[in-house]
N, C-alpha and C positions, 0 to 999 in steps of 0.2 A: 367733477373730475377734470373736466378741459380747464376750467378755473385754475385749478389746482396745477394742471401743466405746466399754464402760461405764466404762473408767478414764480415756479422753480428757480429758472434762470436767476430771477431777482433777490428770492434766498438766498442762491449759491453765493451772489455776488456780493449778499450783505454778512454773510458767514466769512466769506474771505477779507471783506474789510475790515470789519470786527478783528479778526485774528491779526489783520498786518495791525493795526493802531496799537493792538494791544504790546503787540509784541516793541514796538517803537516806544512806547510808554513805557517798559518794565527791560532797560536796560544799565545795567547797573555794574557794568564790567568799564575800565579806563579805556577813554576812544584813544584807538588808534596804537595801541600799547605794542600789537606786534610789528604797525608799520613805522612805527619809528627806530627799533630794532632792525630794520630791513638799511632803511634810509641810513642813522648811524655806522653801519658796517660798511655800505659804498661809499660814505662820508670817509673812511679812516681808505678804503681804498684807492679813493680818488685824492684826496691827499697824505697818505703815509707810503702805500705801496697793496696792492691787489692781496699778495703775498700775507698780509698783515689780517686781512679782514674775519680770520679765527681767532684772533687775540681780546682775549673778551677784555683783558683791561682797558682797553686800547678802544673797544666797541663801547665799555660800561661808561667811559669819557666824555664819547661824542654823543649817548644816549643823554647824558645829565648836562650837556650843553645844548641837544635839540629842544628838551621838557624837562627843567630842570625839578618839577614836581611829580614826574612819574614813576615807577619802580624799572629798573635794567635789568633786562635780561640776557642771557647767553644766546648770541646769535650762531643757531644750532642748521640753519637752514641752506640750499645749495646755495654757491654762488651765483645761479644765476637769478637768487632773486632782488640781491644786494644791485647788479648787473641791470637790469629791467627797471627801479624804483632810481639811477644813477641819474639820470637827465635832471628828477625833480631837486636836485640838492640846487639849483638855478635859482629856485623859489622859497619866499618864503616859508616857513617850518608848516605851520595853520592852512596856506593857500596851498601848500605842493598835496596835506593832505587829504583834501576837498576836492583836492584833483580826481588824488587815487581813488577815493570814496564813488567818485562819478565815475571813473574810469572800470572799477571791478564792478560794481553796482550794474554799468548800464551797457557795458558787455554780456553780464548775465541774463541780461530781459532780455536784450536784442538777440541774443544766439538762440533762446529758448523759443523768442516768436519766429525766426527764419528760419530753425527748423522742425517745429510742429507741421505735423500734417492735421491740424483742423484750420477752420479757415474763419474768416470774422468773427463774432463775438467768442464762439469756444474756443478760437487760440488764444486769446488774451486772457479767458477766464481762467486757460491752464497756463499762460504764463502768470499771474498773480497768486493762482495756486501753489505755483512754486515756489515765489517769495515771501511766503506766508510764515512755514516752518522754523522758529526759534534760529536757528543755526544759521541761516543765510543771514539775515542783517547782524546777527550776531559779527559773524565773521567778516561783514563788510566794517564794522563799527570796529573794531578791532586792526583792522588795514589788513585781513590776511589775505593769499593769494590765492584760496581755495576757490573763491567765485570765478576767477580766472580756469582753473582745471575744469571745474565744472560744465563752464561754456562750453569749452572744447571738445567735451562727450557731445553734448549737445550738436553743435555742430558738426563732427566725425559723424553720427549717428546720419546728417542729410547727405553730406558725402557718399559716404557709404550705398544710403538707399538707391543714390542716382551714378551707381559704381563711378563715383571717381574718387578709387582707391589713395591715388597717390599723393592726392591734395589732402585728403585724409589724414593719412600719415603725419602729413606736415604739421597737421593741426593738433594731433596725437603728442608733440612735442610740449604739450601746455604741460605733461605729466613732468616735464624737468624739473618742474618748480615747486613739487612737492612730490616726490615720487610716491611713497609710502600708501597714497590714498588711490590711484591706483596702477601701479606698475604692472599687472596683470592685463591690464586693457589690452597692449599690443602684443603680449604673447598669447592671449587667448584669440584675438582676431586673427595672428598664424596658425593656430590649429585650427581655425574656420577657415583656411582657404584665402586668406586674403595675404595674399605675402608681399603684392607691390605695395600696400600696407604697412607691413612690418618693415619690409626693405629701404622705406622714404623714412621712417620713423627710427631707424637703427642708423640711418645714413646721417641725421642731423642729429643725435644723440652721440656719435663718434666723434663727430665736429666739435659742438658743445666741450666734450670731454679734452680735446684736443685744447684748445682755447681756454679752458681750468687749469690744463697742465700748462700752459704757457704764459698766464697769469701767476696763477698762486707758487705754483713750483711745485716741488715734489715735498718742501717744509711745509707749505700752506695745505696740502691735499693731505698729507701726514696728521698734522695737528686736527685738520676736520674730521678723518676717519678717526683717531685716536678722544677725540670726544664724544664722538657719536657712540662709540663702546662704554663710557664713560656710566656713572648713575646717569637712570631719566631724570628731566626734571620734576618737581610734584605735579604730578596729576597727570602725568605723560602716560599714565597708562591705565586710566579710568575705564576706557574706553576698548580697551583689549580684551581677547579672548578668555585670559586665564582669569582673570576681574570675573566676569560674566560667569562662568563657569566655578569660579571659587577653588581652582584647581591648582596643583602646582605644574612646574617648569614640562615634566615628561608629561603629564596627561596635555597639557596644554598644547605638547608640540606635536602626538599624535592629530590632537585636535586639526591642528592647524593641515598637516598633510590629507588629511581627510577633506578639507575644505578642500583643495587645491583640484584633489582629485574628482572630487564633482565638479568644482568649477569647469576646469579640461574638459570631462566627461559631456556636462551640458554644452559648450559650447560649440564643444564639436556635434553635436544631434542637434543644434538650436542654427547651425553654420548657414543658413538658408535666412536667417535672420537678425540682422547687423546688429540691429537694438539689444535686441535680447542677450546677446555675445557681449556686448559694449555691459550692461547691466550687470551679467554673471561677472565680469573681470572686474568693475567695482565693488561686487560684493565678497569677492575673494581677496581684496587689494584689503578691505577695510577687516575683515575679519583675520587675517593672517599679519597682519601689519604690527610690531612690538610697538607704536608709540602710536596716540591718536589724541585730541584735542574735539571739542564740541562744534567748532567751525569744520573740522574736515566731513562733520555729515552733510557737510553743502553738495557733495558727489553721488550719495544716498540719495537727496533728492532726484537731483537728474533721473540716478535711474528708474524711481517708482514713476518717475515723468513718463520717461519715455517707454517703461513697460506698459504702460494705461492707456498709450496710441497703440504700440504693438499688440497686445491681446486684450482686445475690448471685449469681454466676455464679464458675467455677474461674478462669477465668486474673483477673477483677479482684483475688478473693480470695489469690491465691496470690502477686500481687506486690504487694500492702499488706501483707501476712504480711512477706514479704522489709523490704519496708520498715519495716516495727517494729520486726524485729532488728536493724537496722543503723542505728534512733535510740534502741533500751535502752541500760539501761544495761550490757547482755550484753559490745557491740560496743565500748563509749562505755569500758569500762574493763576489758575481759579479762575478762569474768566468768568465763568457762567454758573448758577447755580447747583443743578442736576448735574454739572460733571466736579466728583469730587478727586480733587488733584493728591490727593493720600492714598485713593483705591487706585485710580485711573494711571497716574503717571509712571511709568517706569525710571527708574532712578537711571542717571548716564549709566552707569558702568552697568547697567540690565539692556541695552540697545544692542548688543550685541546678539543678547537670545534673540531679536526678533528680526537680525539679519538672520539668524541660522533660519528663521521660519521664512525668512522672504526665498533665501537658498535653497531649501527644500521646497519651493512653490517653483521656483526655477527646474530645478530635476526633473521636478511632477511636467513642468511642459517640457521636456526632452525627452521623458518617457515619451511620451504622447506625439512626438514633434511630426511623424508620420503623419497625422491627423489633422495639424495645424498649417493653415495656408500661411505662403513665404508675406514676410514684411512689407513686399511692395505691393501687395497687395489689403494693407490695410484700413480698413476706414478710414474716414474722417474721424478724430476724437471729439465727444459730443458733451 
């Protein structure tokens, strides 16, 4: 039996390598397809006019000039991430995106291990845990900006613990850059009580918006809302509610109010506990969200992350375990024999029932939340 202890670690650690390799092995999506898309748009920005950077002709251009062998796409995304990706047009096309690759990549590690509360070997074993699941190198390989939002829960989340609300906030601003995955965060942190929170985070969100408006114009901010109403594009909503549910437009949007209202509900009973708030607002952002892409589950991680240091108990642990397998790349590509990826795997547009089961595991501790000691008091994660 002590045998048996002492080699666990060593399992754990040959399970998660396994699963990163695999998943590095079995990438078969175009590198970089969305950061060039990003880069193209502040390309037309920075030499046509800020104004310009919703004109997809104009973006479809500078795309088939950056990679002239890649597919263009309609750069659907805010300004500010055209904005942020703008210094790299300096650099060669290949070098500026090896930058970003290391730049989202290794902001993700590093926010994950500065704000884990375990400490040597089990912090790194849960920061590689994290990088394990399909979706995160997906989404770094791809250039999206999702591993950036994700930090920033991350991060909010040590904030938070060590109440310094307002740096928080500040750091709450990573959601500018993709709202939709989780825009929720800082209005559920205001109905937890945390308002110099909300108030640092609504403060640079007005700036932000100020500074759109006095770039793009009221034609550029026009033409971005006026697409965004637009059709999605394919596969923009795989990953949605009514998908999952098979449902149409009114059942779907009952749905969605329902969600909203637990979320609120939990976070105000869980308000004693940053994480757990931080977590239910990503799982309200993602579930309620009209468009969603297989990289935005890069913020689903975080929060099965940091619900696993928050309530170290058998049954939360034992179905985020479950759920890790069945987002590796174990489940995601056959890895192994005994797991068969036809029973096992949830198809995308199925990830959504098992946020609703992650949500209603959320409730279930706000029922309970009386019972449950506050965050700062929580173990080491083991």
């Amino acid at each position: 039996m002590k045998l048996a202890l002492r080699a666990l670690p060593l399992l754990v650690i040959a399970a998660i390598a396994v699963a990163i390799w695999q998943d590095i092995w079995n990438r078969p999506e175009p590198m970089g397809i969305d950061y060039h898309t990003y880069l193209a748009a502040a390309r037309v920005g920075l030499e046509q006019g800020w104004f310009h950077i919703y004109d997809q002709a104009r973006v479809d251009v500078q795309q088939k000039l950056l990679v002239p062998d890649q597919t263009a796409q309609p750069f659907l995304s805010p300004p500010t991430d055209a904005w942020l990706v703008a210094p790299l047009n300096l650099l060669p096309y290949l070098t500026s995106y090896w930058v970003w690759v290391v730049f989202t990549l290794g902001a993700y590690v590093l926010a994950l291990a500065w704000a884990s509360t375990g400490t040597g070997l089990s912090r790194w074993l849960l920061v590689a845990a994290a990088v394990a699941p399909w979706w995160l190198l997906h989404g770094v390989r791809v250039g999206q900006v999702v591993p950036l939002v994700a930090a920033g829960m991350a991060i909010a989340w040590r904030l938070l613990r060590e109440d310094r609300d307002v740096a928080a906030g500040l750091v709450l601003t990573v959601v500018l850059l993709k709202p939709n995955i989780a825009f929720m965060v800082p209005l559920v942190l205001l109905i937890a009580g945390r308002y110099r929170t909300f108030l640092a985070f609504s403060a640079v969100a007005a700036a932000v918006a100020v500074v759109a408006l006095l770039t793009l114009g009221f034609a550029g901010i026009s033409d971005y809302i006026n697409q965004l109403r637009g059709p999605l594009p394919p596969g923009a909503d795989s990953l949605t509610l009514e998908r999952a549910l098979g449902a149409g437009a009114g059942v779907a949007f009952v749905a969605r109010i329902l969600v909203v209202v637990a979320t609120i509900a939990s976070a105000f009973r869980l308000r004693s506990s940053p994480g757990m708030v931080i977590a239910a607002g990503i799982l309200g952002s993602l579930l309620t969200s009209p468009y969603l892409h297989a990289s935005d589950l890069c913020v689903l991680i975080v929060a099965a992350w940091i619900v696993w240091q928050e309530r170290p108990s058998i049954a939360w642990r034992v179905g985020l375990t479950v759920g890790w397998v069945l987002a590796s790349a174990y489940v995601q590509y056959g890895g192994i024999g005994f797991l068969n990826p036809r029973v096992l795997d949830p198809r995308l547009d199925q990830w959504p029932l098992l946020e609703l089961v992650f949500l209603a595991g959320m409730v279930a501790a706000a029922w309970s939340a009386g019972r449950v000691r506050p965050a700062d008091k929580v173990v080491s994660a083991t």
